[in-house]
KOLDRENTOR-393380 format. One line per field, with one value per residue (C-alpha): residue number from 1; chain; x, y, z. Coordinates in Angstrom, 2 decimals. Layout:
% residues N
seq: [NUM_...]
mol: [A_...]
xx: [X_...]
yy: [Y_...]
zz: [Z_...]
//
This chain:
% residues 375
seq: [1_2_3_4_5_6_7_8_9_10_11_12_13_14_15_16_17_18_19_20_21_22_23_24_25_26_27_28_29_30_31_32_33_34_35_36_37_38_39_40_41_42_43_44_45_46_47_48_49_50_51_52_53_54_55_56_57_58_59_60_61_62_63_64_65_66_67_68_69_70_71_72_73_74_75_76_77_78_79_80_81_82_83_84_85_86_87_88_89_90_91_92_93_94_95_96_97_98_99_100_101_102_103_104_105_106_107_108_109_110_111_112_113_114_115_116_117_118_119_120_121_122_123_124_125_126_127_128_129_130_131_132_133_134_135_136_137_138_139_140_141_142_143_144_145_146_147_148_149_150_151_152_153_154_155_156_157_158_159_160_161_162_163_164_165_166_167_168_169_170_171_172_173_174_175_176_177_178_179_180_181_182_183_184_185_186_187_188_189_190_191_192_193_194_195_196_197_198_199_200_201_202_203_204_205_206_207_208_209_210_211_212_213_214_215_216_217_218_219_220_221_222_223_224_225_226_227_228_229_230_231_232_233_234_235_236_237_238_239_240_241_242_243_244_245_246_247_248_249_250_251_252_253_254_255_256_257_258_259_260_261_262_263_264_265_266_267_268_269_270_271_272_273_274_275_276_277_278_279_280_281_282_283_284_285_286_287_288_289_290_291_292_293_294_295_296_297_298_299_300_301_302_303_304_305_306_307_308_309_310_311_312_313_314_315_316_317_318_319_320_321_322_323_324_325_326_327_328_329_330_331_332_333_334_335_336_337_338_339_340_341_342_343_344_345_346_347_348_349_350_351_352_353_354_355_356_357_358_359_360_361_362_363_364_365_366_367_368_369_370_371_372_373_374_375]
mol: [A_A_A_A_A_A_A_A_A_A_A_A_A_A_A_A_A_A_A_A_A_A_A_A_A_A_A_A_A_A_A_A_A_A_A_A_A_A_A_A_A_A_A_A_A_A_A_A_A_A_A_A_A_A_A_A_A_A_A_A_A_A_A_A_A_A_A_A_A_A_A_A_A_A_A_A_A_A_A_A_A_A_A_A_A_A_A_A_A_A_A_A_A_A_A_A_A_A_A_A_A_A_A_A_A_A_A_A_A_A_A_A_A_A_A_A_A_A_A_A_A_A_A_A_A_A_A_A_A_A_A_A_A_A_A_A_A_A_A_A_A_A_A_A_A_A_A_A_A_A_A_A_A_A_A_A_A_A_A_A_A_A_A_A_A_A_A_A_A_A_A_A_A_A_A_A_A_A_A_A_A_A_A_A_A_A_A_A_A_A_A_A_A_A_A_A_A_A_A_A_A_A_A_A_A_A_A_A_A_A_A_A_A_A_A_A_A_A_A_A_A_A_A_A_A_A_A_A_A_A_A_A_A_A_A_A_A_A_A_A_A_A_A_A_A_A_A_A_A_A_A_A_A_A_A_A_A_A_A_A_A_A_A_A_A_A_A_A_A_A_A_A_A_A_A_A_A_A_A_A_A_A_A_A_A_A_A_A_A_A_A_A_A_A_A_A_A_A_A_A_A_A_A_A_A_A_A_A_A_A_A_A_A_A_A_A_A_A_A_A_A_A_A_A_A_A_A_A_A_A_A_A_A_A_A_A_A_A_A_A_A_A_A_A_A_A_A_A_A_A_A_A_A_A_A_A_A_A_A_A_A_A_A_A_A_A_A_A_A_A_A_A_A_A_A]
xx: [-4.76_-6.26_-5.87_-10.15_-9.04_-6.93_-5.15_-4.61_-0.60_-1.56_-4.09_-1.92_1.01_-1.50_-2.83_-6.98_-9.21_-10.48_-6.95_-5.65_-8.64_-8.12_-4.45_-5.89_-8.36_-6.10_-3.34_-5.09_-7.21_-3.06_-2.24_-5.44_-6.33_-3.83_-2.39_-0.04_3.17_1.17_-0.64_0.18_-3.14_-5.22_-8.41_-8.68_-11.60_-15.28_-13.99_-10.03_-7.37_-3.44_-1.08_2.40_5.62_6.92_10.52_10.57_7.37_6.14_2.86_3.70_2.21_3.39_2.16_-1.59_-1.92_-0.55_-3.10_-6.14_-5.23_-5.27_-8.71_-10.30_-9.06_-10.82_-13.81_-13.26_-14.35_-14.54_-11.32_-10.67_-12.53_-10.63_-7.37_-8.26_-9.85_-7.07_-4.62_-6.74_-7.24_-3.37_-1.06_-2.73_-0.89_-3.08_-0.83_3.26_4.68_3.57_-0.07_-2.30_0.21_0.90_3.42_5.11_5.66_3.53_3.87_1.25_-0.94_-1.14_1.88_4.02_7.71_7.84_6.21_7.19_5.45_6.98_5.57_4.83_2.38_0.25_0.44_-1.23_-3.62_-4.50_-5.00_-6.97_-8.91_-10.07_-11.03_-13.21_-15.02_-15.37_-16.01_-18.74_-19.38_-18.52_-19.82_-20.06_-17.03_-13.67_-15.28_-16.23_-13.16_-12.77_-12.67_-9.97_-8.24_-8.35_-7.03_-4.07_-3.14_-3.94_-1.10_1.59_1.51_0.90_2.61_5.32_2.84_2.55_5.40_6.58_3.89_6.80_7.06_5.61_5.95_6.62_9.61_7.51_10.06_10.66_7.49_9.24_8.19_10.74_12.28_10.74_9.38_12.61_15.18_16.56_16.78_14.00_13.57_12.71_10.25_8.30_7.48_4.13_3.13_0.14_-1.21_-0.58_-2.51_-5.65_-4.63_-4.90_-8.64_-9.54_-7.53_-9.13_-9.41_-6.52_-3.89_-5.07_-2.30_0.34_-0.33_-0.71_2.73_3.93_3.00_5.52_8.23_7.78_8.16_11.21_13.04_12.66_14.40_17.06_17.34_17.35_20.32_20.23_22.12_20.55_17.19_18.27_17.82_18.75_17.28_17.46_18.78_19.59_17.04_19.25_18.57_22.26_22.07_22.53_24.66_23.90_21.85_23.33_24.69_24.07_26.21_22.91_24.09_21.18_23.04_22.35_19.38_17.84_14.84_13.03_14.44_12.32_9.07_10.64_9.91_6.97_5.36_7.24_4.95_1.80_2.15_2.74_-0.42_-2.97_-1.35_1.19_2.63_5.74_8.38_10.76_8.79_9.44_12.97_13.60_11.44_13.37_16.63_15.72_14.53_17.21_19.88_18.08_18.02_21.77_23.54_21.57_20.65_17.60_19.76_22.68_22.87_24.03_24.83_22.71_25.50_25.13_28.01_27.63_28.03_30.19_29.08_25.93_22.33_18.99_16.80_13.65_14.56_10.49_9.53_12.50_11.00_7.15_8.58_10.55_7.29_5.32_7.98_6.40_3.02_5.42_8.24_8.44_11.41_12.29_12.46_8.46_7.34_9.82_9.50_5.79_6.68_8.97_6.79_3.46_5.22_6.91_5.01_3.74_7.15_6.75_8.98_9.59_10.39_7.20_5.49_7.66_7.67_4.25_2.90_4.74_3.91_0.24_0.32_2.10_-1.03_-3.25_-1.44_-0.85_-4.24_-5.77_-7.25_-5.09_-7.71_-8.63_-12.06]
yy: [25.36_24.13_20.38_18.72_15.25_14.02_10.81_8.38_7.26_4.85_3.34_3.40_1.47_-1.67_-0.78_-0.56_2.21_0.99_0.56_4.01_5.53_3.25_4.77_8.23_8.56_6.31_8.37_11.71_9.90_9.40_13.15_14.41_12.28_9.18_8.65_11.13_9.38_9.89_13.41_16.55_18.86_19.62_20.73_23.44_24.51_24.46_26.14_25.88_23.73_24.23_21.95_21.41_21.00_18.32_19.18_22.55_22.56_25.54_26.85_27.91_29.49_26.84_24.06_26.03_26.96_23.37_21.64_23.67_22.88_19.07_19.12_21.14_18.26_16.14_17.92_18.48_21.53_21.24_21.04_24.01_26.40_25.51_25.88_29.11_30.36_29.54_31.20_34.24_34.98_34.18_34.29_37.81_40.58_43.98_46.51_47.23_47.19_43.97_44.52_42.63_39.47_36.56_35.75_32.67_31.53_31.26_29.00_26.54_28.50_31.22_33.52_34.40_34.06_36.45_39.20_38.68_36.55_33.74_34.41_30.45_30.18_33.98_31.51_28.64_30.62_32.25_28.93_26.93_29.86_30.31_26.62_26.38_29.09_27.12_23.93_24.82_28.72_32.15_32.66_35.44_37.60_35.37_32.65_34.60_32.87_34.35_37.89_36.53_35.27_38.20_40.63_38.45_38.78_42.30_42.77_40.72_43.13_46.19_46.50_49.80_51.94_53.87_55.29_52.83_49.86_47.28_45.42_43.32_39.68_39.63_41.94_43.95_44.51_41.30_39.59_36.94_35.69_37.02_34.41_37.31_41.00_42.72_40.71_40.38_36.76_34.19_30.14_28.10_26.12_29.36_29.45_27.70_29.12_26.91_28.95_32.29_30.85_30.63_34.17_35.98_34.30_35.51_38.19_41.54_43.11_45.13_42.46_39.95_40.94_41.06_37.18_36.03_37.70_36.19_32.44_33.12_34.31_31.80_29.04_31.22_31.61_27.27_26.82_28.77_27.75_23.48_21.90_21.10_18.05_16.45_18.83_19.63_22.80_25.28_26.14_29.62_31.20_34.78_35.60_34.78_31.29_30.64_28.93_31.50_29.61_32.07_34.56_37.75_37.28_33.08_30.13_27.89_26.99_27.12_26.61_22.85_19.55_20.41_20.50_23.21_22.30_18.85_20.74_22.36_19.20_18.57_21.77_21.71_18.21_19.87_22.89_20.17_18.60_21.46_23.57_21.28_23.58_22.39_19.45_21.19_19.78_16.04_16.27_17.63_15.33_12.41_13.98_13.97_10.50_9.29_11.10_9.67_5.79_6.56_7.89_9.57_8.81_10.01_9.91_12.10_15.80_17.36_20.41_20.64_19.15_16.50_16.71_15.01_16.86_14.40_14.12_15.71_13.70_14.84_15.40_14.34_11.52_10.68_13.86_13.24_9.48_11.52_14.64_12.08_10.11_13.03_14.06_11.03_13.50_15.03_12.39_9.48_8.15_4.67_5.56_6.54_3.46_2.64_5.99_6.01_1.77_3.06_5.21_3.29_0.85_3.91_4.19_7.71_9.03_8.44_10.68_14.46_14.77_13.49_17.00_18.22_14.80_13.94_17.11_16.40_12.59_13.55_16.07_13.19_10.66_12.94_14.23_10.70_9.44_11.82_13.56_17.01_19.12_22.36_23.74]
zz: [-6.40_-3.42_-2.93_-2.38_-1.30_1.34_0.85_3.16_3.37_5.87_3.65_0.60_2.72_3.85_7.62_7.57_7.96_11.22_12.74_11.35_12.90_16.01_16.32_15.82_18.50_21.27_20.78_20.90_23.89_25.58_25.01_26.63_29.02_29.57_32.83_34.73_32.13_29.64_29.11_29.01_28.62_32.51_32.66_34.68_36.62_34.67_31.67_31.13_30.54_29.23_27.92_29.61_27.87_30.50_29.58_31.05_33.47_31.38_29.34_26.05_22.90_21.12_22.57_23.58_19.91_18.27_21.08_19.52_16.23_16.89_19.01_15.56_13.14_15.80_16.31_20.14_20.76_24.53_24.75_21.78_23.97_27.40_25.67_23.93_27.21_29.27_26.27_26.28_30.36_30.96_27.65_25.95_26.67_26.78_27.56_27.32_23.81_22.98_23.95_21.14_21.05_23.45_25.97_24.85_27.94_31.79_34.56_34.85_37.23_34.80_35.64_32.84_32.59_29.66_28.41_24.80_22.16_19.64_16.46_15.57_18.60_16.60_13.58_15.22_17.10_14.16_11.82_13.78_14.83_11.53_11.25_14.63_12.70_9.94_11.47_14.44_13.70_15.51_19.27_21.39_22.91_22.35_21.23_17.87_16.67_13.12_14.95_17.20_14.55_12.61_14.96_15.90_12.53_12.34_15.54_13.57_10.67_11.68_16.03_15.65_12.99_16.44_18.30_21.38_20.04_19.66_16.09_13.75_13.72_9.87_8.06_6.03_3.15_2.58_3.85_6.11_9.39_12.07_14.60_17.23_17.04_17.76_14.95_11.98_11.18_10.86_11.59_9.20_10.74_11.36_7.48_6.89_3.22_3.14_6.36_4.59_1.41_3.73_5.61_2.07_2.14_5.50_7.62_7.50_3.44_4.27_5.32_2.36_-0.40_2.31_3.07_-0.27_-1.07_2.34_1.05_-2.29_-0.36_1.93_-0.89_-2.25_1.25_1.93_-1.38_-0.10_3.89_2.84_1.76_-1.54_-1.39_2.14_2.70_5.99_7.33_10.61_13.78_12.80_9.80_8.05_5.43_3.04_4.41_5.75_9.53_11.94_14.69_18.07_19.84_21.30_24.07_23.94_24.09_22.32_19.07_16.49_13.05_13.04_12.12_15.97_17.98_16.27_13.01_12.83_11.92_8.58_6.34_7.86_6.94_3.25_3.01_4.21_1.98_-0.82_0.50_0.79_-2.56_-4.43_-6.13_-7.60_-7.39_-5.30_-2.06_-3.05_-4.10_-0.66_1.13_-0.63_-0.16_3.63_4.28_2.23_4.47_7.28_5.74_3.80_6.82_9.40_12.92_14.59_17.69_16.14_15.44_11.89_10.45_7.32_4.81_6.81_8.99_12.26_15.49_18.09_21.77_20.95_20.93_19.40_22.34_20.26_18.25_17.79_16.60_13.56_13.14_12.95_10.65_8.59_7.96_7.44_4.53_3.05_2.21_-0.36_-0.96_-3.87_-3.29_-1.73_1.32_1.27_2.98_5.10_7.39_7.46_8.57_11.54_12.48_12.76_15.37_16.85_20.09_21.54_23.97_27.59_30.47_30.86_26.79_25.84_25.03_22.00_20.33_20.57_19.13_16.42_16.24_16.41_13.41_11.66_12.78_11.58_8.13_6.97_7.86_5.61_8.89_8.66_6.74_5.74_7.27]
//
């Protein structure tokens, strides 16, 4: 079931409709075009533009692909079409085992630093490709966006059906999103079941069934990667959901309540939003903001039982206040209001960590405003 309203948190927890929409516009107006503390998207040229993640002076798929989704919620397609242009000319990779994906990361006058792709930038690119085709029609060449979108999707599932063609993004026996191409193990936050719900709609005939089976297993595999007793989950994890703590041949740790980690209740919440489908999503959304309220720090770092790592500091303690709030799309516990509270007079993050949290407090702004639609 496909939810046909929207409801407003914001509204529900006493701010106005003109002030929510106030917050809305100024803070996407900061993001796009604020001062030089401020933004992190650049025009480029007549027709371009990327988006900078200021804490590593890089381009990335992530960032290009969450930037179009927020300038299709807001009806900015200027800006949609310079992103996607820029993403297209620079990121797309047409040759080499990975031809028909994009390389997650390029300097910011186009160069790339890798030649392989991060699955959760294909997702994005994919989603709100669909939507600008919803929202203001197909165009001509890559700007007949449900064709784009289509194809990208097309790569994830079926890259290595030829001999030296690389791999799918997705493990096709068990229908879960990989952390890249070439693994075994997935991250959590990759999993966005309510994206695969609209994929089964919409990707080419032949890829439907795969996606609608993708969205269940999806569900199935969050149950398992969340801590049942604090709803915390990994940076990365087996598919048996158990945190996987390193990469080969890395010192990173990955098995705790870190950077990437953030995003997994906030997409539990907007699944629960767009297709509630059961109460799993608020007990885990309470669980969360009461671990947060109970004993939790947005400045700390935990292993998912809740254990707290010493001498180490979250480097994005806004984007937990913004996920933690967003939980509240989902959550009915007592700790509802008082993280979508915080986070209203939680300002936008200013300095070189800006980008990260700010994505993540705009998806927030938008979700809880009742502004994060399907199209």
């Amino acid at each position: 079931m496909r939810r046909k309203s929207y409801p407003n948190v914001f509204l529900e927890c006493g701010y106005g409709e003109d002030e929510i929409r106030r917050k809305i516009d100024s803070s996407f107006q900061t993001i796009f075009y604020g001062s030089k503390a401020e933004r992190f998207y650049h025009p480029v040229g007549a027709d371009m533009g990327y988006v900078e993640d200021t804490g590593n002076h890089d381009v990335r798929t992530e960032g290009m692909s969450y930037a179009m989704m927020m300038c299709v919620q807001m009806d900015r397609k200027e800006e949609f079409d310079r992103l996607w242009k820029w993403s297209k000319t620079y990121m797309y990779m047409d040759k080499g085992e990975n031809a028909g994906y994009f390389a997650w990361s390029c300097q910011t006058d186009g160069t790339k630093n890798s030649w392989g792709p991060a699955p959760d930038g294909e997702e994005y690119f994919a989603m709100s490709l669909f939507f600008a085709s919803n929202r203001w029609g197909d165009g001509k060449g890559i700007f007949c966006y449900s064709k784009e979108a289509k194809d990208i999707l097309h790569s994830c599932l079926h890259k290595g059906e030829k001999k030296g063609d690389g791999d799918p993004m997705w493990n096709l026996d068990n229908h879960l999103i990989k952390f890249i191409p070439n693994c075994d193990f997935t991250d959590p936050s990759y999993h966005l079941p309510h994206f695969y719900e609209l994929f089964s709609l919409w990707a080419y005939e032949e890829d439907r069934k795969f996606f609608k089976k993708a969205a269940k297993t999806s569900r199935l595999y969050l149950k398992k990667a969340c801590n049942s007793a604090t709803g915390l989950s990994g940076e990365y994890a087996d598919y048996n959901g158990t945190p996987r703590n390193r990469l080969p041949d890395s010192k990173d740790r990955h098995d705790w309540y870190y950077s990437d980690a953030y995003r997994t209740i906030a997409n539990i919440s907007l699944d629960h939003l767009w297709f509630p489908k059961d109460e799993w999503a608020c007990e885990t959304a309470d669980k969360l903001q009461c671990f947060f309220s109970e004993r939790g720090d947005v400045n700390g770092v935990y292993l998912i039982d809740g254990t707290k790592v010493e001498r180490v500091s979250s480097l994005h303690p806004i984007a937990i206040i913004a996920t933690n709030a967003q939980a509240s799309l989902a959550s009915n516990g007592k700790y509802k209001r008082e993280w979508v509270h915080r986070f209203w007079n939680t300002p936008l993050r200013k300095g070189n960590r800006r980008y990260y949290d700010n994505c993540l407090y705009f998806f927030a702004l938008l979700a809880l405003g009742g502004c994060y639609r399907i199209y």
